[in-house]
N, C-alpha and C positions, 0 to 999 in steps of 0.2 A: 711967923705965924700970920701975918698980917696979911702979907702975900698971898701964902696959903686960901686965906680966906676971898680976897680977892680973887683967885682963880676959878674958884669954884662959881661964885656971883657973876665970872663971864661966861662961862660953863651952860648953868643954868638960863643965861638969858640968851645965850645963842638956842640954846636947847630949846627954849619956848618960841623964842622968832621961826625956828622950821616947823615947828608945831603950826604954827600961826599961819605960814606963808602955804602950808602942805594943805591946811581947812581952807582957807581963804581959796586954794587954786580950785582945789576937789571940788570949793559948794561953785563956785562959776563953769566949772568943766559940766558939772550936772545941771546945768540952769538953761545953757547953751542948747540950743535947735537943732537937731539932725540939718546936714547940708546936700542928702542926696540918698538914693537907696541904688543900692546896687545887689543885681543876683548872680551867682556863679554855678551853672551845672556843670559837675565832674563825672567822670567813665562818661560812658556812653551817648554817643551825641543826638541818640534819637528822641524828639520832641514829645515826649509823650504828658510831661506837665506844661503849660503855657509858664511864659512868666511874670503875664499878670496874673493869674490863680495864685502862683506866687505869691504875687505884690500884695492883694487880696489877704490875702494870711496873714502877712506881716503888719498892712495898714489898716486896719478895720474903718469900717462907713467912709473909706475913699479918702482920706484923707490926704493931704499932703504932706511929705515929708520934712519941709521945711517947718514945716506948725507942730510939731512934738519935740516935745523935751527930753532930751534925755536920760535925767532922773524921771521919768515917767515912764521908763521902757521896762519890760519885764521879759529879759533876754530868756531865760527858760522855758515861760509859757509859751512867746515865739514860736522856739523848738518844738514844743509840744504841737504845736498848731501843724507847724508841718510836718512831722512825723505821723502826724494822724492822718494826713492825704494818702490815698490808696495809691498812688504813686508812686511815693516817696518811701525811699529807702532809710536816709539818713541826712540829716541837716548840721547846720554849723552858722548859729547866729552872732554877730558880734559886732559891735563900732568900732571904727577906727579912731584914731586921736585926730585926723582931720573932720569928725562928725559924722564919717558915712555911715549908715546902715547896712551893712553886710550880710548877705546869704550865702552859703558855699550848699549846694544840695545834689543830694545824690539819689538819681532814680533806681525805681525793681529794676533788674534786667529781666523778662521775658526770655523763656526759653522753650515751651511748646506752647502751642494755644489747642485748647481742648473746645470740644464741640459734644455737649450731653442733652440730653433730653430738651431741644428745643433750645436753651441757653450756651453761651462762649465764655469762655474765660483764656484767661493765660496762666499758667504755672511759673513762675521766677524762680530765679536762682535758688533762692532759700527755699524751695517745695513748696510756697504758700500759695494760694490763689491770689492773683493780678486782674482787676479788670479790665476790660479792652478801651482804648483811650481814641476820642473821637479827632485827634490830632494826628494820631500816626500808628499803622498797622505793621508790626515788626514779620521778619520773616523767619520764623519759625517751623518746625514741624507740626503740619495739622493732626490732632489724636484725638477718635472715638473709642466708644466703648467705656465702661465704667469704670472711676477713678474712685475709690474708696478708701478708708483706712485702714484695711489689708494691704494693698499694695503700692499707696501712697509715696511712702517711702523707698522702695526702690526702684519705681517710676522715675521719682524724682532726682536718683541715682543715675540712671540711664540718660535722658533728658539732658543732665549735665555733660555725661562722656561725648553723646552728639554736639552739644554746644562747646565743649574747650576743645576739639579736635575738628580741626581746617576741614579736613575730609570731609569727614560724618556732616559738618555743622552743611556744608555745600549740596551735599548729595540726597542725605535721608529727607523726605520732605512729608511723608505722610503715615501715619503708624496706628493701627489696628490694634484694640483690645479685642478680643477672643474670651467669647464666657466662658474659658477653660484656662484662663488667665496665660495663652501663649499670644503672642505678638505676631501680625504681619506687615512690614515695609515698605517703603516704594520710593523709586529713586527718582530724580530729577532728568535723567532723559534717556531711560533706557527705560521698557515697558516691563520688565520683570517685577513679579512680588519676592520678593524677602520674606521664606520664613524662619522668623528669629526663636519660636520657642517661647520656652518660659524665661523668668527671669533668673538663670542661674547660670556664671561661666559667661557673663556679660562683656568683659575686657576681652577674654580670650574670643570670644565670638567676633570681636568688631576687629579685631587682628587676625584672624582667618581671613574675614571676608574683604579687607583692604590688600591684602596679598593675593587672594583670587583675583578682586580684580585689577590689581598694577599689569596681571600676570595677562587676563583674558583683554582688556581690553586695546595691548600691542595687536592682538590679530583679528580684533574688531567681531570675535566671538559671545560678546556681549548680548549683540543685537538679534542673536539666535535663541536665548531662554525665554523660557515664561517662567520658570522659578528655582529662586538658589536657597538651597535649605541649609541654613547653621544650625539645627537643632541638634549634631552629632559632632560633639564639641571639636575630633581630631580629624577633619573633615567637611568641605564642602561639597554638596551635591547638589547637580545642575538638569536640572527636565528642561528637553525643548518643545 
C-alpha cells in the first residue's frame, strides 16, 4: 500500500514539474523579440506587390522587427491586413521557432486587362476586378467593350481557356466586345480579325480554330486573310 502511495506522489510530481517547465518555456518563448522578417511569394513570379508594401502590412509605423514581441503579435489580423491588399490573393502568416516572422503570399494572377470608359483594370483568375499595379504590366489580352453582370461570367470563362492554353495564352492578344454581345479577336502577328461569335460552343470554337491554323499556317496561307469566322460551330471560314 505504501508503495502504492508513493508511486503515485512521483506520478504527480513529475506531472506538475512538466506542467511547470512546459509555462515556464511558453511565458519565455512569448516574451522573446522577433529576429528577422522574412517574405515568401508563390506562383507567379510577376512583381506586382512590392515587398516592402509587404513589410508595411506586417510592421506597422516602420518599425523594426527586432523590437516586437511575440506575445504581442496577432498572427490573424496579419492575414487579414494582407488579404485586404488588392493584390493579394492569399497569405500565410506565422513564426518560426527560430523567431522569424514569416510571410508566404500569393498574388491575383491577371488574366485580361480591360479598358472601359476612360478607366483599366485587370480581370483575375477568380473573374473579380484587379487593379493595375505601378510595378509591373502583365501581358495579357487587351478587352473593350462592356463588361457587365450579364456576361461577367462567361467572360471570365473564356479569359481563363486563353490563359491555361500555351496556344491561345501566346497568340489571342486583343478582344472585342460587340453591343450585340459577339466577340472579335486578333492575333499576335498575322493581321486577320477573329470572328468569335457569341459566347456559346466556346472550347469547341478554340479547337476548330487551332487546327485551321496548325493546318494553314505549313503553307504560310495565313498571311492572305483579313478574317477567319468561328461563328459556325462545324466549320471555319476564311475571307481574303
Amino acid at each position: 500500500m505504501k508503495l502504492f502511495n508513493w508511486t503515485n506522489i512521483r506520478l504527480l510530481l513529475m506531472f506538475g514539474l512538466v506542467i511547470f517547465l512546459f509555462s515556464f518555456t511558453s511565458k519565455r518563448n512569448e516574451n522573446r523579440k522577433l529576429t528577422n522578417l522574412v517574405v515568401v511569394f508563390v506562383g507567379d513570379d510577376a512583381p506586382f506587390v512590392k515587398q516592402e508594401t509587404v513589410n508595411k502590412l506586417l510592421i506597422e509605423k516602420n518599425r523594426e522587427a527586432s523590437s516586437i514581441q511575440k506575445v504581442n503579435l496577432d498572427l490573424n489580423k496579419l492575414e487579414t491586413n494582407l488579404n485586404s491588399q488588392e493584390m493579394i490573393e492569399k497569405s500565410d502568416v506565422f513564426v518560426s521557432i527560430d523567431g522569424v516572422l514569416k510571410a508566404v503570399v500569393k498574388q491575383k494572377t491577371p488574366i485580361a486587362r480591360v479598358f472601359d470608359e476612360g478607366s483599366s483594370f485587370y480581370i483575375d483568375y477568380e473573374g473579380n476586378r484587379m487593379p493595375l499595379s505601378t510595378n509591373f504590366t502583365a501581358r495579357v489580352p487587351l478587352v473593350s467593350g462592356g463588361i457587365n453582370k450579364h456576361n461577367n461570367e462567361k467572360l471570365a470563362d473564356l479569359f481563363r481557356i486563353i490563359y491555361d492554353d500555351a496556344f491561345l495564352k501566346k497568340n489571342i492578344i486583343g478582344i472585342e466586345i460587340m453591343p450585340n454581345g459577339s466577340l472579335k479577336m486578333h492575333n499576335r502577328n498575322f493581321d486577320y480579325q477573329i470572328d468569335f461569335g457569341i459566347l456559346i460552343n466556346v472550347e469547341r470554337k478554340f479547337k476548330n480554330y487551332k487546327a485551321f491554323f496548325q493546318k494553314a499556317v505549313l503553307d504560310s496561307s495565313l498571311y492572305k486573310y483579313k478574317k477567319i469566322d468561328l461563328r459556325f460551330t462545324d466549320q471555319v471560314v476564311c475571307t481574303k
